[in-house]
C-alpha distance (Angstrom), angle and dihedral (degrees) to the residues before:
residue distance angle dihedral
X1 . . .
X2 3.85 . .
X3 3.93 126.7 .
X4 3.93 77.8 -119.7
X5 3.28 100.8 48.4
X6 4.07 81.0 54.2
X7 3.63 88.8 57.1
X8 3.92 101.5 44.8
X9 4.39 79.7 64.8
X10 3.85 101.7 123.5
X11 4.30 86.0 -166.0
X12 3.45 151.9 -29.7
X13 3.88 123.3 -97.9
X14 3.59 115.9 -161.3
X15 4.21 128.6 -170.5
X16 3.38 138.5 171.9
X17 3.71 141.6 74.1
X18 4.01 134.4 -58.3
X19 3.47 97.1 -46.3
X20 3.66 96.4 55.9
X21 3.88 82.2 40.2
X22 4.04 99.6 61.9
X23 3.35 94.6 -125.7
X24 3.45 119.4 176.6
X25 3.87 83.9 21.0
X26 3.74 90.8 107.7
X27 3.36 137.5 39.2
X28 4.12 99.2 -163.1
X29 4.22 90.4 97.3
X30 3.56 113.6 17.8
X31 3.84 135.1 -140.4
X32 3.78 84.6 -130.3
X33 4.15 92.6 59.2
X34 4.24 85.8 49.8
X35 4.03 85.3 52.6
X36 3.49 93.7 51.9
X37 3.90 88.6 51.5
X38 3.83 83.5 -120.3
X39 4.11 92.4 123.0
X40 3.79 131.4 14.8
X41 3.89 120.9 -93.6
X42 3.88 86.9 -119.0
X43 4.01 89.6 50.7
X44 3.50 90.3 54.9
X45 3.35 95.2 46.3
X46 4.02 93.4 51.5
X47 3.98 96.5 83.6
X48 3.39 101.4 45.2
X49 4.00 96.1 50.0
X50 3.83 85.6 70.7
X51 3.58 98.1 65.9
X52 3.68 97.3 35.1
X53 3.86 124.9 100.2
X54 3.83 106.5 -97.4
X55 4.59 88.6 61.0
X56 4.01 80.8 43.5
X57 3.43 93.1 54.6
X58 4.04 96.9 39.2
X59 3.84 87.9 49.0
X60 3.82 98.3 53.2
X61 3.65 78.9 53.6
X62 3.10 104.2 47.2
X63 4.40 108.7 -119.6
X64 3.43 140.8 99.5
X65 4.15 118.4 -77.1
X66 3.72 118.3 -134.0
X67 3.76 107.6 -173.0
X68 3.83 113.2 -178.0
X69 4.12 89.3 177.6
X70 3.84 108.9 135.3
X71 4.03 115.9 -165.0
X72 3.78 100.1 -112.5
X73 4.10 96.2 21.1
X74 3.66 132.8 152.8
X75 3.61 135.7 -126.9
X76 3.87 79.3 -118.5
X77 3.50 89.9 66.0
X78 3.11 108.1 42.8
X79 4.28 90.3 49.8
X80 4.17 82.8 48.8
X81 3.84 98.2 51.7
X82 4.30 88.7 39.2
X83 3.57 98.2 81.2
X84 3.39 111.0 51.6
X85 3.93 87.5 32.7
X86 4.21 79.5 65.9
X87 3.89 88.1 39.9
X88 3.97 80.4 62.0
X89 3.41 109.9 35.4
X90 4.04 112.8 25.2
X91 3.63 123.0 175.3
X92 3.97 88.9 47.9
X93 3.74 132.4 145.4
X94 3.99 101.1 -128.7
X95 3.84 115.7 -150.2
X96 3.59 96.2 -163.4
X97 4.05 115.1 -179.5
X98 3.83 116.1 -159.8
X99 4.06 110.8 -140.2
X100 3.87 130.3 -165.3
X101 3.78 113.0 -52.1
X102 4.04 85.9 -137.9
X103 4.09 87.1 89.7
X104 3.28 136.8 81.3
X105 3.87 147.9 153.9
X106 3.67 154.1 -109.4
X107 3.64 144.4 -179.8
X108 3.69 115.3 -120.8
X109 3.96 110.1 159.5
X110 3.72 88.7 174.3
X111 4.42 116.8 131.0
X112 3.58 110.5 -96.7
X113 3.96 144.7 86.3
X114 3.68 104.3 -85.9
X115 4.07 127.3 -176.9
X116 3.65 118.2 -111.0
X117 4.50 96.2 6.5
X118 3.21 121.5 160.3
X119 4.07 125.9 -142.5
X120 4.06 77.5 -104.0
X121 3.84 94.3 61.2
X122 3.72 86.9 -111.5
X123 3.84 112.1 144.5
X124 3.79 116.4 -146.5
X125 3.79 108.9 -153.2
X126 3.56 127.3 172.8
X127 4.54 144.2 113.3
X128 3.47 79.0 -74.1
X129 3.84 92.2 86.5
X130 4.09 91.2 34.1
X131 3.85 88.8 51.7
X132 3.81 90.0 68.9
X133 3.61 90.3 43.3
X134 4.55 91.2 -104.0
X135 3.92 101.3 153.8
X136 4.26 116.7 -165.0
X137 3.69 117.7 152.3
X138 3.81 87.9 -129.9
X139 3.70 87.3 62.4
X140 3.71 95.7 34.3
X141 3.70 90.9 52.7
X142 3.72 92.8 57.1
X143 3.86 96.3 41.5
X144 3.72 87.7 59.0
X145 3.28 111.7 27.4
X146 4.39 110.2 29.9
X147 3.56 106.9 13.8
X148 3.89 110.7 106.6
X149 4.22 122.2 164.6
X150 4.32 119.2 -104.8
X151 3.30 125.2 162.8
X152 3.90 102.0 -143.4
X153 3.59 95.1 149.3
X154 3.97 83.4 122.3
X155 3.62 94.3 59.2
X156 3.97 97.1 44.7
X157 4.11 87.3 45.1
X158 4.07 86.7 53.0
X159 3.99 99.0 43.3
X160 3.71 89.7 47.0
X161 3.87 95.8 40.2
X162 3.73 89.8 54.4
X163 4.08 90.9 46.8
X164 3.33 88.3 55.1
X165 3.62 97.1 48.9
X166 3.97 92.2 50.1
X167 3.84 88.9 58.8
X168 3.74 96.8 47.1
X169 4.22 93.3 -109.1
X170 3.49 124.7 137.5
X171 4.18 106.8 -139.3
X172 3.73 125.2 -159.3
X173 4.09 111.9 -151.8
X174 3.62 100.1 -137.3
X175 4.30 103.3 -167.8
X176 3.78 107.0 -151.9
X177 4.00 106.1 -168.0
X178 3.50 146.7 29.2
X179 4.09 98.4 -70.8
X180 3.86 126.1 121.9
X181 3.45 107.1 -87.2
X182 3.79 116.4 -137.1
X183 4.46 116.5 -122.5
X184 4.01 93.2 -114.7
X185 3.58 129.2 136.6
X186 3.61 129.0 -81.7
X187 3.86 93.1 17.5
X188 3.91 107.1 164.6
X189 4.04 107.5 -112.3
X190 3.81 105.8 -149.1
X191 3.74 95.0 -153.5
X192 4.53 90.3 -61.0
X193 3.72 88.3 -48.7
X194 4.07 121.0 120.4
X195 3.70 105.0 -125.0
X196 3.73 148.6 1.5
X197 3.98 88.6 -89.6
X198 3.70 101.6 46.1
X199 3.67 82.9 50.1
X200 3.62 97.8 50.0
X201 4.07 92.9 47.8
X202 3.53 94.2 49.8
X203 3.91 91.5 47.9
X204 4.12 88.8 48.7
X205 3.66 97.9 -130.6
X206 3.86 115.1 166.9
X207 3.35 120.5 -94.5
X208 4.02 128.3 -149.1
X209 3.84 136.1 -135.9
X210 3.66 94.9 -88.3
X211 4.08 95.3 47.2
X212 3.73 98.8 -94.7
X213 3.87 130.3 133.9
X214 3.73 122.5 -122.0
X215 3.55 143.4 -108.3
X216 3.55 99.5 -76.1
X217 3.99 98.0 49.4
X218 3.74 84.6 62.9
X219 3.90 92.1 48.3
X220 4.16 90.5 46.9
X221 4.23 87.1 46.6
X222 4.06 84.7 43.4
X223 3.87 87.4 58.7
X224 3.64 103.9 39.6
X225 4.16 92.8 48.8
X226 4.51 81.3 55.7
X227 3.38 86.9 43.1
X228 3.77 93.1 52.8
X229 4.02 95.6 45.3
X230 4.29 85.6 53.3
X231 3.95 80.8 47.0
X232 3.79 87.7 58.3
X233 3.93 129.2 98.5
């Protein structure tokens, strides 16, 4: 990819789960008041998305930022909210970051303050919750009862790759955690480690209460995802 292809970018899209979400990177709305059932997981979300990676990224070049990321979101999500995110903003560079295949979704549109909903009424559920020690039968049900392993980080990585292409954007796949990661093209290469984690530990980067990395982990990825479209033919 071409410095001017770079530049003809009309925005950045951005999916995936906390980590593509900054959370943790600000302390203006808390995780703690979303817990509570005090704010929205969306509202909490809100502050930290402007310091993390994908707005660095669109503001060294020079566009808007879009970042769909939800903390505790699925690959499900993330493929449902692509296409119409592309319908709305073609001509984007997509930053999208692959998340444990352990989660899922489901639409539940029923009254009621339910962990992990989305303003869609979709329910994320998932360990991710039961990791940091969040218990809610909904979530407990699933982890116990439903929730079975598959690695179909090759299928999401081709539906979205081939969105993408239909709306003239060029998508990064951005793996997350420690899960085989499929040989397709444009696969983000974290410096010859796996995944954004492995990358992180090896690099030492302070991690917070809740298990995500700091400030300057999303400034490092913000450089080496510009350094990669310069890299580009």
């Amino acid at each position: 990819m071409s410095s001017h292809y770079i530049k003809n970018f009309k925005s950045v899209l951005a999916f995936g789960d906390s980590h593509v979400a900054g959370c943790e990177l600000s302390h203006e709305l808390s995780i703690e008041e979303c817990l509570r059932n005090n704010i929205s997981i969306e509202t909490a979300d809100e502050p930290g998305k402007q310091l993390a990676f994908p707005k660095i990224v669109a503001d060294a070049l020079g566009v808007p930022c879009y970042n769909y990321a939800m903390t505790g979101g699925s690959n499900a999500r993330s493929l449902r909210l692509l296409v119409k995110a592309l319908q709305d903003h073609p001509n984007s560079l997509v930053l999208f970051g692959y998340t444990c295949t352990d989660r899922s979704e489901f639409y539940y549109p029923d009254a009621g303050d339910f962990l992990g909903r989305d303003k869609d009424n979709f329910i994320q559920v998932g360990v991710q919750w039961d990791i940091v020690g969040i218990k809610h039968p909904i979530n407990d049900l699933f982890i116990k009862h439903i929730v079975r392993f598959y690695n179909d980080l090759e299928e999401v990585m081709f539906y979205s790759q081939c969105a993408c292409e239909k709306y003239n954007s060029q998508i990064i796949h951005l793996p997350l955690f420690l899960e085989r990661v499929p040989k397709i093209e444009n696969v983000f290469n974290y410096e010859g480690y796996e995944n954004y984690i492995s990358w992180c530990q090896a690099k030492g980067f302070k991690q917070m209460p809740f298990y995500h990395y700091d400030i300057e982990a999303h400034r490092e990825l913000a450089r080496l995802v510009l350094g990669t479209l310069n890299n580009r033919e």
